[in-house]
N, C-alpha and C positions, 0 to 999 in steps of 0.2 A: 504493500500500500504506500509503503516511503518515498519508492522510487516512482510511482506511475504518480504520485504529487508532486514529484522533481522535476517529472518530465512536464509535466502542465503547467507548473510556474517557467521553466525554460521556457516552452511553446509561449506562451501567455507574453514574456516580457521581448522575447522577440520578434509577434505583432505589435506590439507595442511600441518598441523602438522603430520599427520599418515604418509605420502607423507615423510617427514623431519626427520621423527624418524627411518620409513624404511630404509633409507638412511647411517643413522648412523649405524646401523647395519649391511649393506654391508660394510662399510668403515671400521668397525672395522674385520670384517670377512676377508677382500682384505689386510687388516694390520698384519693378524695372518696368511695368508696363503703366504704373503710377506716374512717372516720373517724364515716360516719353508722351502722355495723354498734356503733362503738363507743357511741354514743349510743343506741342502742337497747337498748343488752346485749348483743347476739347476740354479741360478736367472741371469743369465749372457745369453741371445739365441744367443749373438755373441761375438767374442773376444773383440771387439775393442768398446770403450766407444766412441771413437770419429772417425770421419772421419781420415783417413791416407791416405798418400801418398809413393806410393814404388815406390823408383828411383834404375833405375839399372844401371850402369855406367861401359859398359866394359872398364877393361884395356887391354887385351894384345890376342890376335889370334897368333897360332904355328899351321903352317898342316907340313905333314911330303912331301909331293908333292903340287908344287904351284896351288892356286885354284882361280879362277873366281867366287865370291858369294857375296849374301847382306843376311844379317840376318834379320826374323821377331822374335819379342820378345814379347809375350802375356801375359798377369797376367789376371789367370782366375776369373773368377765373376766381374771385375772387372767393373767399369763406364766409363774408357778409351779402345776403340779401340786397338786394336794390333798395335804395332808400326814398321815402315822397318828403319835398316841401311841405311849407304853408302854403295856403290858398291866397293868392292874389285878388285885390277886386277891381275892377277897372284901373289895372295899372299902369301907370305912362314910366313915370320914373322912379326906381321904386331902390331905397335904399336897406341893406340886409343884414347889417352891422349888428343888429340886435338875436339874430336868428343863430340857433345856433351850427356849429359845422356838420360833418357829415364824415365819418371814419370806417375804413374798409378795413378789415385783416386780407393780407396778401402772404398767404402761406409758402408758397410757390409760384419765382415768378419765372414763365418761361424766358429761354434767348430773347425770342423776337418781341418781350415786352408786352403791354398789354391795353388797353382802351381802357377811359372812363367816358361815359355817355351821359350827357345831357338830354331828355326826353322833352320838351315843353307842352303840356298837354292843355288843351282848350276848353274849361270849362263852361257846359253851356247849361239854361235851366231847366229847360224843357226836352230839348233832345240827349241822345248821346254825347259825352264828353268824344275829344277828337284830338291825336296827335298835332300838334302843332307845326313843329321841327325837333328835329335831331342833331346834334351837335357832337360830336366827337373828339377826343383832347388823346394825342397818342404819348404813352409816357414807356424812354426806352434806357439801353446801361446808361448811355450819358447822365441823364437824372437820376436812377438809381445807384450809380456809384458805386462803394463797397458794397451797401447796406448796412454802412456802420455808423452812418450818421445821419443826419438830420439835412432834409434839404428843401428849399422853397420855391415856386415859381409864382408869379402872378403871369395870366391869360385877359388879353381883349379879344372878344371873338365877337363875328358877325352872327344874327340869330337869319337866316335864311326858311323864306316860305316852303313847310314842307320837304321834298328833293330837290326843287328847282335852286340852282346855285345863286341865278340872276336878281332874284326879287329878295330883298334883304329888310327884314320886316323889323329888326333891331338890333341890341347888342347886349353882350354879358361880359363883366368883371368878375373874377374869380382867382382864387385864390387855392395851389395844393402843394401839401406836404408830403414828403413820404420821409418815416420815419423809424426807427429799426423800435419792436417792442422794448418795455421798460428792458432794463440790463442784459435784454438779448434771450428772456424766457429763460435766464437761469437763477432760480428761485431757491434760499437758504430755507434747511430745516429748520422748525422750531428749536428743536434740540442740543442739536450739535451745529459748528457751525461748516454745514457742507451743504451739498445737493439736496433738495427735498428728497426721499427716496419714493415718495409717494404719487412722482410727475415721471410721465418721460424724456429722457435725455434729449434737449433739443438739440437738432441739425448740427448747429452751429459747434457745440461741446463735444461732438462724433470725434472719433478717431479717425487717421486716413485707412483707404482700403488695408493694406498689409498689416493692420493692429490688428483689425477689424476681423481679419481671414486666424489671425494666432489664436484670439481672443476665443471665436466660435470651437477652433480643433482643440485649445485650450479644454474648453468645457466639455466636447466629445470623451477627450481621455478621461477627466476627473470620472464624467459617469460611468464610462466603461470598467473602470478600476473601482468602483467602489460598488456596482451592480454583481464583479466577476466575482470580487473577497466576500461578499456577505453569502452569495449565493453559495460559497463553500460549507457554510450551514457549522458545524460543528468545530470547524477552523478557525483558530484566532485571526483576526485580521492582521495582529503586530507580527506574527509569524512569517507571513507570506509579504513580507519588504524584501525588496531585492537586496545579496550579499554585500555590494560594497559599500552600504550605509556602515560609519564607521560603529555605531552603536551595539550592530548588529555580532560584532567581534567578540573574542574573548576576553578582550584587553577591553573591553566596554565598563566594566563593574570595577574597574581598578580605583583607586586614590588617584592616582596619577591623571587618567583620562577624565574624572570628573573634575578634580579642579583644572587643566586645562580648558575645558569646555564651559567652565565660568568666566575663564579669562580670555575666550579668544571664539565661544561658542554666538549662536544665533543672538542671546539677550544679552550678549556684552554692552553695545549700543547705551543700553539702559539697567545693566548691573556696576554699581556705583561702590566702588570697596572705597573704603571709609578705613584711615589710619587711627587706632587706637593706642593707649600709653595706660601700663604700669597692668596687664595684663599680660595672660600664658599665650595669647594671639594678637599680631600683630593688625592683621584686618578682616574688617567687619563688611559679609555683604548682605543689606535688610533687606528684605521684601514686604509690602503690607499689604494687605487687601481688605482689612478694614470699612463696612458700609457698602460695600458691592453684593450684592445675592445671589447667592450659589445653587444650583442643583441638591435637591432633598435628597440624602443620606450619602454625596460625594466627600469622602474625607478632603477635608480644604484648611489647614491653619489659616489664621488671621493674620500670625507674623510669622516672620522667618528671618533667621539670620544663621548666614556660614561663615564660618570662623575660620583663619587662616593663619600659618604660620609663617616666617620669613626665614627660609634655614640655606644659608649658602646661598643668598641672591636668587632662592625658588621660592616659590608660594607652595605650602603644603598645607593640605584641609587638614586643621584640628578638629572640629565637632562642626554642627547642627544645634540649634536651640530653636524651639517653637512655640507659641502658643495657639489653643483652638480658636478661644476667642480674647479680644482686647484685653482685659482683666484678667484672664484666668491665669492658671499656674502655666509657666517657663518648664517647660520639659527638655533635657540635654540627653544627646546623643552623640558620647566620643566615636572620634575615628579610630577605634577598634580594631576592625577586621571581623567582625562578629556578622551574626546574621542579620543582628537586628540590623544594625549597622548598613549594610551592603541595601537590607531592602526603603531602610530611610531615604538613600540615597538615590533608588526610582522613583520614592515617592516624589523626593525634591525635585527631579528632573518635569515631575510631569505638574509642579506648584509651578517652576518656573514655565513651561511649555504654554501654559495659562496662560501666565501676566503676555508670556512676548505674544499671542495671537490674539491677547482681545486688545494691547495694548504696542505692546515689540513691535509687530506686523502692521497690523490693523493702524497702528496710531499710526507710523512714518506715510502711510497712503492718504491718512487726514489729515496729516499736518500740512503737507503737497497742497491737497483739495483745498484747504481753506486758503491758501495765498494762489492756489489757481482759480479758485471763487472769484475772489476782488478783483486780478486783472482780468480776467473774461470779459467782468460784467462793465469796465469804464476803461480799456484800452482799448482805441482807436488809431490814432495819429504814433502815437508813440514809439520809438524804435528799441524801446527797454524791450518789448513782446519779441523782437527777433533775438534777442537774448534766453527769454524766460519760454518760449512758448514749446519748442521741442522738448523741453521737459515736463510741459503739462501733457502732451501727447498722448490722448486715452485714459488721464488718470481719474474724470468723472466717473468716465462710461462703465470702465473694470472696477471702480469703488461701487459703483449704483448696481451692476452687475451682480458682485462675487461677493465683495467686502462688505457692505452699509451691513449693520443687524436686521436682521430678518426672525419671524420667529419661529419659522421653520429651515433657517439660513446655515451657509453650511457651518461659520463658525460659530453660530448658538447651537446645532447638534454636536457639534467635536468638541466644544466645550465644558470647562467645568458648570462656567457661568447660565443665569438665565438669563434671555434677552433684557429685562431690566435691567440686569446687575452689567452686561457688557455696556449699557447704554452710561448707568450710572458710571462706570469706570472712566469711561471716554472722556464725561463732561469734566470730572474730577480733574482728569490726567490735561483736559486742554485747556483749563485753569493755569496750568502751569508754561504754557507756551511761547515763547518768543524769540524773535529772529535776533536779540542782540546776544548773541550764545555765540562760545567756543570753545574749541574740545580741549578737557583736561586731559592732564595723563600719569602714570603711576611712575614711580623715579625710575629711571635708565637704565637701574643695574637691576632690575628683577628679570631675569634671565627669558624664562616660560611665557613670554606677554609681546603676541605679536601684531595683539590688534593697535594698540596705541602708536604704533612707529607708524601702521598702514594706517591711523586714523588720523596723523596729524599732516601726515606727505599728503595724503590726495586734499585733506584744507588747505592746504598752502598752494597747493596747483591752482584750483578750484579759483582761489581767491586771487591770486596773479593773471587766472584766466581772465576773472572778471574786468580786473582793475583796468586790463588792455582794452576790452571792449567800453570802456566809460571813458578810457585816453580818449578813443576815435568818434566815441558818439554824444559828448558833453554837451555841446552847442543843441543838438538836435530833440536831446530829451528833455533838458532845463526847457528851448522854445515848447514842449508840451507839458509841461509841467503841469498845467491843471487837472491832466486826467491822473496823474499819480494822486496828487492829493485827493480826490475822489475815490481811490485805490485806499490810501490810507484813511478816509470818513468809514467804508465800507468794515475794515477792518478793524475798527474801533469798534463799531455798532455791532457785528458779530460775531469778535472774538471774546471767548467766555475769562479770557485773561482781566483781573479788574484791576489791573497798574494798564490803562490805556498807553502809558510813555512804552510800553515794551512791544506794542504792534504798529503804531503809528510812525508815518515817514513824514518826516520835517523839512530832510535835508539830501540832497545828493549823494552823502557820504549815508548815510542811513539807506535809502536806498540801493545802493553797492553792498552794505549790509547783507540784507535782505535779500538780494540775489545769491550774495555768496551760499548763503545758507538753505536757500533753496535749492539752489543747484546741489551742495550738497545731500541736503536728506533723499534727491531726487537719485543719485548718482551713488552714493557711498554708503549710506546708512541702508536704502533698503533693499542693494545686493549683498550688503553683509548678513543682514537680519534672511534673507529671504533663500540665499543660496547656501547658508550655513545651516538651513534646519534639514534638510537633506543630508546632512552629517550626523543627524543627531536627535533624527526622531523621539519623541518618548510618549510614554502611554498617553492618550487624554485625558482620559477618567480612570479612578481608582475610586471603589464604592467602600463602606463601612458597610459588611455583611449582617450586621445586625440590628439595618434597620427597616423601613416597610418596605421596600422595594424590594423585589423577591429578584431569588437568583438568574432567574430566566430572562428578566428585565436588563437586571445589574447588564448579563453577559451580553444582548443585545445592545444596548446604549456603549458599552465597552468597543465592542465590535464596530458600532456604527462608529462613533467616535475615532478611531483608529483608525478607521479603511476612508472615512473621508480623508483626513490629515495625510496619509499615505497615497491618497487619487490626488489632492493637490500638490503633493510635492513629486511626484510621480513623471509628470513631462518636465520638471525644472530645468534637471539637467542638458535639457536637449532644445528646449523650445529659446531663442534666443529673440529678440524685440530688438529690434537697430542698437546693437552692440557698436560703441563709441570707439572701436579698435579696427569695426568689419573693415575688410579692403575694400570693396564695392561702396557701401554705402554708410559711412560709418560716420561722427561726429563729428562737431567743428574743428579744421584743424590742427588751433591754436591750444585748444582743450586737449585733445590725440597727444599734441606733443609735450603738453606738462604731464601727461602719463606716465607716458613714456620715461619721461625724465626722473620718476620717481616710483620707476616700477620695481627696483629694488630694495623697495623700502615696504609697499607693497603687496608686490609677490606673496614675499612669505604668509601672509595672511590672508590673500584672497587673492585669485589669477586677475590680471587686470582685462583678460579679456571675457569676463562675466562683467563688466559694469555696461548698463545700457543709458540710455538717455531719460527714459522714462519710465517711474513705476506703475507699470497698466499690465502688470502681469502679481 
């Protein structure tokens, strides 16, 4: 039976990969045929990148003989109905200042543009009402423009008898706008401050084809991998991980491997060791969870702290200390060697597995989202967006998608958490957020610590990248500087941070900030966080067998739990989003080459050719 399950997980991960590899090759194929659509012109099927609105605002009616009439005024293709005036009563000269406009939604607007029509219809007492004249105003790209802003014309036009051209019975002023909806139809949650999840992703926030195509084979594999493990029925899901997960090892359960993997694993990002004095351990690394709501009868401490020793310029885990809940009793657990011991030490992995996926993961994708929110919704003119916007690339669409909480979503089943408690976490954790941060790091000589060297080289890239592009483009963003400060209104108003001074841009050099650190978490925090848990799987859940949830349940939720977390990380290794290194088609540069320049610093902690431009995976 051992072997005819060997042979099926082989078969299994070898569709898999072919399955993965295919994939990549349409993506790069949809990347190249993207690219030459755009050099043709074609890549545009409609004028308008974003929803508009065409308001027409007559001002002034002249007939040359007084008329009884109400206007209808149509904008074709439109999503609004044709709209009627007031009723006119013997009108010679009739002024409409008081009346109000008249607003179209224009969803989709084709190439060749579209009419709005004037109707002037003849009201009579006795007989049939009677078209008058038709008038026609044709509005094409010239007037629509991007679709990103606001644009005006005023029209004198002749009112002509009926079709005949020749008899000219009077004249109409008018007055139309087209104008892109408020912020472009991208609408903040109540909650958190990202996407509503409750709207669909407008047009506009879309990824380009090639996300778009990963995105979709993306979700293929996750389901195929978590439909193939569950249906193994009696099979643990954690079992059926492919071999070269290093957890998967025998060297997985060691001291050794587990502090490493606090210092250089998936949650390092946001595992914060803390130097303590006049104790047997030198650092302290807490975890809280505090006030978040957990799944009924998931063993979940409240706190946690790992304790670490400094012995010969290495970090060695001393103990474990816990509590269940806020107040209660500190329970210790030395690094023994014991059983107890060894199985503390899964539990920790999968306390920690938690915080980074509702928070590790999950949070570096919000924190993107909410500074890809504000410039969406009031970048226009600006040239900071050809800076900032390859790295918003997709990151709504796969947050609205995969990420947002959901309550049957895939990280509220793989998790400890319940959808409240993920939600409550969030808010808590984006309380604390701001773009004037930079990375600390542990002193030089601790040997075992390789994220810190690879965490400080790619900021210092990152941020000489920046600096170069603000050399070249000073003049051009200060002349649009109002829409940044509109950038910073937005971000005041929806960042749940209450020191406003930590999200607002004042200044040019705050805004250089602000990109640095964008680009970073875009770039560095969440291919570390993201291609390091592929190393390092760990359970999701662990139940306390003695409480109402029966065993049948536990092993179910266990199994779900696990085979999701193993279907999303499942294509990681393979599925690649315009990596910043590709030869084809790969990122700016100026960027490529401060990599480069610091790829042996790097390296040893993450391949540089895992970092992509955009987290939408």
């Amino acid at each position: 039976m051992e072997f005819i399950n060997k042979k099926i997980n082989e078969k299994s991960r070898d569709i898999l990969q072919g399955l993965i590899s295919h994939a990549d090759k349409q993506a790069r194929k949809s990347t190249r045929n993207e690219l030459i659509e755009i050099n043709k012109g074609h890549y545009k099927k409609y004028l308008n990148l974003v929803p508009m609105i065409a308001t027409v605002k007559v001002i002034r009616t002249c007939f040359k003989e007084p008329l009884n009439f109400h206007m209808v005024i149509e904008c074709e293709n439109s999503n609004t109905t044709p709209q009627k005036t007031q009723s006119r009563y013997k009108s010679f000269d009739s002024n409409w200042s008081e009346d109000k406009p008249f607003e179209f939604l224009m969803e989709k607007i084709e190439k060749k543009g579209f009419n709005i029509n004037f109707m002037i219809i003849q009201e009579n007492k006795y007989l049939f009402n009677n078209t008058k004249s038709i008038l026609s105003v044709h509005i094409d790209q010239g007037f629509i423009g991007s679709s990103l802003e606001v644009r005006k014309k005023v029209y004198f036009e002749s009112i002509r008898e009926g079709l005949e051209d020749d008899i000219i019975i009077g004249n109409i002023e008018f007055e139309i706008t087209m104008a892109p909806i408020k912020d472009f139809g991208l609408r903040y949650w109540e909650r958190l401050p990202v996407f509503d999840p409750n709207f669909t992703v407008p047009p506009y926030a879309m990824p380009s084809d090639s996300f778009v195509h990963h995105d979709e084979f993306n979700e293929l594999i996750v389901g195929f991998v978590i439909v193939y493990w569950l249906l193994r029925g009696e099979k643990n899901s954690f079992e059926m991980l492919p071999p070269n997960i290093q957890s998967r090892c025998d060297f997985s359960n060691t001291d050794e491997f587990f502090t490493s993997r606090r210092l250089n694993g998936c949650n390092r990002p946001y595992n914060n060791f803390e130097m303590v004095q006049d104790k047997e351990w030198q650092y302290e690394l807490n975890l809280c969870f505090t006030g978040w709501e957990i799944k009924k009868d998931v063993w979940f401490p409240d706190n946690t702290s790992c304790r670490f020793k400094l012995i010969n310029d290495e970090l060695e885990i001393h103990s474990i200390a816990y509590q269940m809940h806020k107040d209660g009793e500190t329970i210790v657990q030395m690094a023994d060697g014991s059983q107890e011991w060894n199985d503390l030490k899964i539990k920790y992995m999968m306390i920690e597995f938690n915080y980074n996926i509702n928070w590790g993961h999950v949070g570096v994708h919000y924190i993107v989202e909410m500074f890809n929110m504000a410039f969406y919704r009031n970048i226009v003119h600006n040239p900071i967006k050809n800076l900032l916007y390859p790295h918003f690339d997709g990151v709504i669409f796969n947050n609205w998608l995969v990420v947002r909480p959901m309550i049957d979503g895939v990280v509220t089943l793989a998790a400890a958490f319940t959808y409240e408690g993920q939600v409550q976490m969030l808010r808590d954790k984006f309380k604390e957020v701001t773009y004037k941060w930079e990375p600390t790091s542990l002193p030089e000589n601790i040997k075992n610590n390789v994220y810190d060297p690879a965490n400080q080289a790619i900021w210092n890239g990152i941020k000489e990248y920046v600096e170069d592009f603000f050399l070249h483009n000073q003049n051009e963003i200060l002349k649009y500087w109002g829409e940044i400060e509109k950038v910073s209104d937005d971000l005041k108003e929806h960042s749940l941070n209450p020191d406003n001074n930590q999200v607002e841009i004042k200044t040019i050099q705050d805004l250089q900030q602000c990109s640095v650190y964008i680009i970073y978490q875009a770039v560095f925090q969440h291919a570390w966080i993201h291609w390091k848990a592929w190393d390092e799987e760990a359970e999701a859940v662990i139940f306390n067998k003695g409480g109402e949830t029966s065993l049948k349940n536990i092993k179910y939720y266990q199994n779900l739990g696990n085979a999701i977390e193993a279907g999303v990380q499942y294509p990681s290794p393979y599925v690649r989003q315009y990596p910043i290194l590709d030869s084809e088609f790969g990122g700016p540069e100026l960027l490529q080459k401060k990599i480069w320049e610091n790829a042996h610093k790097i390296n040893p902690g993450i391949s540089i050719g895992s970092l992509v431009m955009s987290p939408n995976i």
